[in-house]
Every structure is written in structure tokens, then in C-alpha cells.
C-alpha positions in Angstrom: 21.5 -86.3 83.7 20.7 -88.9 86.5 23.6 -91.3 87.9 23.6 -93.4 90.6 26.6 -95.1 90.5 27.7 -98.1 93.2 30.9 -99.0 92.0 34.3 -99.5 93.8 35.7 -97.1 91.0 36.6 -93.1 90.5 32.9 -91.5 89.2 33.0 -88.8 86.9 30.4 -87.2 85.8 29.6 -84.1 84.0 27.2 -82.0 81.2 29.7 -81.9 78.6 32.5 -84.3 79.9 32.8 -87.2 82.8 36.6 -87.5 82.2 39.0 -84.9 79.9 42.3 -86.1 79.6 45.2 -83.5 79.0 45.5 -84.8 75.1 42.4 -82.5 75.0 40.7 -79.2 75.6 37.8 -77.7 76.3 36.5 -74.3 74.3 33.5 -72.0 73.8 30.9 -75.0 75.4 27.8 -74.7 77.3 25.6 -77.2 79.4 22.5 -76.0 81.0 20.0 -78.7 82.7 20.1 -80.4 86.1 22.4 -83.1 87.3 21.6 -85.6 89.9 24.9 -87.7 90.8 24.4 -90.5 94.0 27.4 -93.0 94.8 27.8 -95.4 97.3 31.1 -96.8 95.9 34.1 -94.7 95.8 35.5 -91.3 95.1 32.7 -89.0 92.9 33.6 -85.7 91.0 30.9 -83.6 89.8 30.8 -81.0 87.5 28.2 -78.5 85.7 30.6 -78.6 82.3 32.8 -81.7 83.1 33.5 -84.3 86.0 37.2 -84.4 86.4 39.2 -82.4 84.1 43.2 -82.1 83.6 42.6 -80.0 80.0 42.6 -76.4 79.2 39.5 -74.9 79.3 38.8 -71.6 77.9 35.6 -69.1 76.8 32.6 -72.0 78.6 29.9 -72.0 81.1 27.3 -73.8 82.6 23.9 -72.9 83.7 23.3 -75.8 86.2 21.3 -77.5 89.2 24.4 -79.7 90.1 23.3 -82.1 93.4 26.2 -84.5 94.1 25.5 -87.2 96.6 28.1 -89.5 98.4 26.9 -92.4 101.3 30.2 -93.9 101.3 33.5 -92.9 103.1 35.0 -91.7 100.2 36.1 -88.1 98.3 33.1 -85.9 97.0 34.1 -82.9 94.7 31.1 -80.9 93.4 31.6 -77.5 91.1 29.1 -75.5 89.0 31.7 -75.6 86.5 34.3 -78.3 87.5 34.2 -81.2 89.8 38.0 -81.4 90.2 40.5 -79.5 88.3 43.7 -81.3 88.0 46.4 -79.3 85.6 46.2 -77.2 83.2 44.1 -73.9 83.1 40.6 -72.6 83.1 40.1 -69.4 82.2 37.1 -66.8 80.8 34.6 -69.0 82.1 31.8 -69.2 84.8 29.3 -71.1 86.3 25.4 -70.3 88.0 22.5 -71.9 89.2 22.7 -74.3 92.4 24.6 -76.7 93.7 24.3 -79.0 97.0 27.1 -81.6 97.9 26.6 -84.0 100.1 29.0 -86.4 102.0 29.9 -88.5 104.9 33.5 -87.9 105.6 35.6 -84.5 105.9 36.3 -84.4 102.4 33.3 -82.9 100.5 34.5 -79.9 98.8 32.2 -78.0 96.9 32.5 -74.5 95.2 30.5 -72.2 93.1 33.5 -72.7 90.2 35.3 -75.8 91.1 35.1 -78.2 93.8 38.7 -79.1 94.2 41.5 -77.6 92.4 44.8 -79.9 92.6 46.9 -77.6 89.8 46.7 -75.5 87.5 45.8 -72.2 87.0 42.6 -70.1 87.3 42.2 -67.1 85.6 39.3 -64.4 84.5 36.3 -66.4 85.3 33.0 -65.7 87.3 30.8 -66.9 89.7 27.5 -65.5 88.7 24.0 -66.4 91.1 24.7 -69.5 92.6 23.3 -71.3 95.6 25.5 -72.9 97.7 24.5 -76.3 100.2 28.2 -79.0 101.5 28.2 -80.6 104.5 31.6 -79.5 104.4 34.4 -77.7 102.9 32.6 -74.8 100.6 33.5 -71.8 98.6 32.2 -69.4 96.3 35.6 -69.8 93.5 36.8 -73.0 94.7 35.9 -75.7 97.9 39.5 -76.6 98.2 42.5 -75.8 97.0 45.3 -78.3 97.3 47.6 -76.3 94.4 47.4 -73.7 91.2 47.1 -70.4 91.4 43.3 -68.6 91.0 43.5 -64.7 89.6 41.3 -62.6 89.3 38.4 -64.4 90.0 34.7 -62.2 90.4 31.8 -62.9 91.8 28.5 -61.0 90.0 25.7 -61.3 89.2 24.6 -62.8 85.7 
């Protein structure tokens, strides 16, 4: 998947979902495959399975080469699983391969899982061999966390 996106808009983009709205959910998927994600517009999430998500997602995982890309002054949230996690929960899933996020401004967040976590809750999942590249705020479960709750996260090797 190849995006290079210059609008003044929010960006989603992901290998199963851009955008999952909380009238849905997310179970037993897989993506595998590279994604390539370059905005000069506005705010960019970018995930191995999905984008932006504010659904349940249960029993998934993604064998990805995420590289998210941001030249503009604006929010870049890079996962191997999840761009930005917004409600809800994710659980019994995990994410490997590589990732690299790159922005301008002091709000990149990547993480080996999720990039950004606003809410919800994170439970049972794994980090398995991942390589991680930001320019700024990076972790191997999350990047940022803003609200939720992880348990029990592990990191091993897959």
C-alpha cells in the first residue's frame, strides 16, 4: 500500500482498515505486506492492521514494514498494529516487522503496538521482532499514551 496524501484532512490509512468506527469490530484478521504513508497536509495515523480505530479488536495481527512520513506541522501516529487507538479494546493481538515514523513537530508517536492510545483498554497482546526508527516519542507497546489502561503486555520473540 503506497499513499501520499496532501490534503488539509485527518489521513488514515491502514492493511485491513483506514478508519473503524465503534458501530464495528475487528476479529481474527491479518495483513502482511509493506506500507508506505507520506502527508504534507494534516494529521496522519498509521497502522499495520488499521489507521485509526475506536472498535474492538480481538484475536489479529500484522506482519508489517509500516514507514509513515509527515513534512507538515501536524500529528503523526505510526503502530505495527494500530496508528491511534481511540476507545474500546484490543486485545490477543500483536504486531512484527519494522516500522519508522517520521515527523517535523514533537508529536510523532510511534510504537511497536500502537502509536497513540487516547482510551481504551489493552490487554494480552505481543510485540514480537520489531524494529523501531521516530524522530520522536517511541515505545515498544505504545508511543504515547494520553488514556486506557495496557495489561499485560509482552514483548517476544515471534
Amino acid at each position: 500500500i503506497n499513499v501520499s496524501a496532501t490534503e488539509n484532512a485527518i489521513i488514515g490509512v491502514g492493511g485491513v482498515s483506514a478508519y473503524t468506527a465503534s458501530t464495528s469490530s475487528i476479529a481474527a484478521s491479518r495483513a502482511s505486506g509493506t506500507i508506505t504513508a507520506v502527508n504534507s497536509g494534516n494529521h496522519m495515523h498509521v497502522g499495520g492492521l488499521i489507521g485509526f480505530n475506536d472498535a474492538p479488536v480481538s484475536d489479529s495481527y500484522a506482519n508489517m514494514a509500516v514507514d509513515g512520513q509527515s513534512t507538515a506541522a501536524s500529528k503523526l501516529y505510526v503502530g505495527g498494529l494500530i496508528g491511534h487507538q481511540w476507545g474500546y479494546s484490543v486485545k490477543n493481538s500483536y504486531a512484527t516487522g519494522t516500522m519508522t515514523a517520521r515527523g517535523t513537530n514533537n508529536e510523532t508517536h510511534a510504537g511497536s503496538l500502537i502509536g497513540h492510545i487516547t482510551g481504551g483498554t489493552i490487554s494480552n497482546n505481543a510485540v514480537g521482532r520489531m524494529e523501531l526508527t521516530s524522530s520522536n516519542y517511541l515505545g515498544h507497546v505504545a508511543g504515547y499514551i494520553s488514556g486506557g489502561t495496557a495489561n499485560n503486555p509482552s514483548l517476544i520473540h515471534i
